[in-house]
C-alpha positions in Angstrom: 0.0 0.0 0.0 2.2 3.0 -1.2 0.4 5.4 0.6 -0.3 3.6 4.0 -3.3 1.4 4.9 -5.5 3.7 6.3 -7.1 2.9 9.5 -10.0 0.1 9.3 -8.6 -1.2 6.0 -7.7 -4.7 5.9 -4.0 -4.8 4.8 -3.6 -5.8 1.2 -1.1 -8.2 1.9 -2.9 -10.5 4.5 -3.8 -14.1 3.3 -7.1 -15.4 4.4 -5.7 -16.6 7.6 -4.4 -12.7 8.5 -1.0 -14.0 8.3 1.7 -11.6 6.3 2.4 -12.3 2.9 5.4 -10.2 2.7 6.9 -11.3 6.0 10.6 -10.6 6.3 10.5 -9.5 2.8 12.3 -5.9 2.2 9.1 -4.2 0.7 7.5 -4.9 4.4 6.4 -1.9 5.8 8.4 -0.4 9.3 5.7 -0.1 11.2 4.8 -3.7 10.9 8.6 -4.5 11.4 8.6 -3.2 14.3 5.4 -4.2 16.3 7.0 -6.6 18.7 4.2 -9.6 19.8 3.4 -8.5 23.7 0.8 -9.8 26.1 -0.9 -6.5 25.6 -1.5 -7.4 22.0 -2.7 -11.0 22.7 -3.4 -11.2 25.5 -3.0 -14.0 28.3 -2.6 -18.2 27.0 -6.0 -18.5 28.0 -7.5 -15.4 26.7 -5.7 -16.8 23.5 -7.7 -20.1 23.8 -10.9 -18.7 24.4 -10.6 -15.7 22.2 -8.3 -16.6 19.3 -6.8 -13.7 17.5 -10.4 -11.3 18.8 -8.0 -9.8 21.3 -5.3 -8.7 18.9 -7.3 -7.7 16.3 -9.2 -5.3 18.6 -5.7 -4.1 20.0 -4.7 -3.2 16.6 -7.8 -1.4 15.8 -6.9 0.7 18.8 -3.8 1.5 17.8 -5.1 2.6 14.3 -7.5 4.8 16.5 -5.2 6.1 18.8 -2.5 7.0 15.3 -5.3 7.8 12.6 -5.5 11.8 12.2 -8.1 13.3 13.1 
């Protein structure tokens, strides 16, 4: 996305598991290089079994949110 995903866009280069189909590929953007996994972002193991990805997904939302201009 040459000019940034915008926030509430899915990323263009998600498969249709959400996983990155650019990982560790040059062309990968920084931001995404540099978001470090954190229990913030999943969550704990057992929110992870009960939740799946929900938790990340609506942490990464915020984010977008909390960076989007206003």
């Amino acid at each position: 996305m040459p000019h940034g995903k915008p926030a509430g866009v899915r990323c263009v280069h998600l498969d249709a598991d959400n996983r990155c189909l650019i990982f560790g590929q040059p062309e990968r953007p920084p931001v995404c290089s540099g978001l470090a996994a954190s229990i913030d972002m999943f969550g704990s193991d057992q929110d992870a079994a009960a939740h799946g990805n929900r938790h990340a997904m609506l942490y990464l939302a915020r984010l977008e949110s909390l960076t989007t201009p206003q």
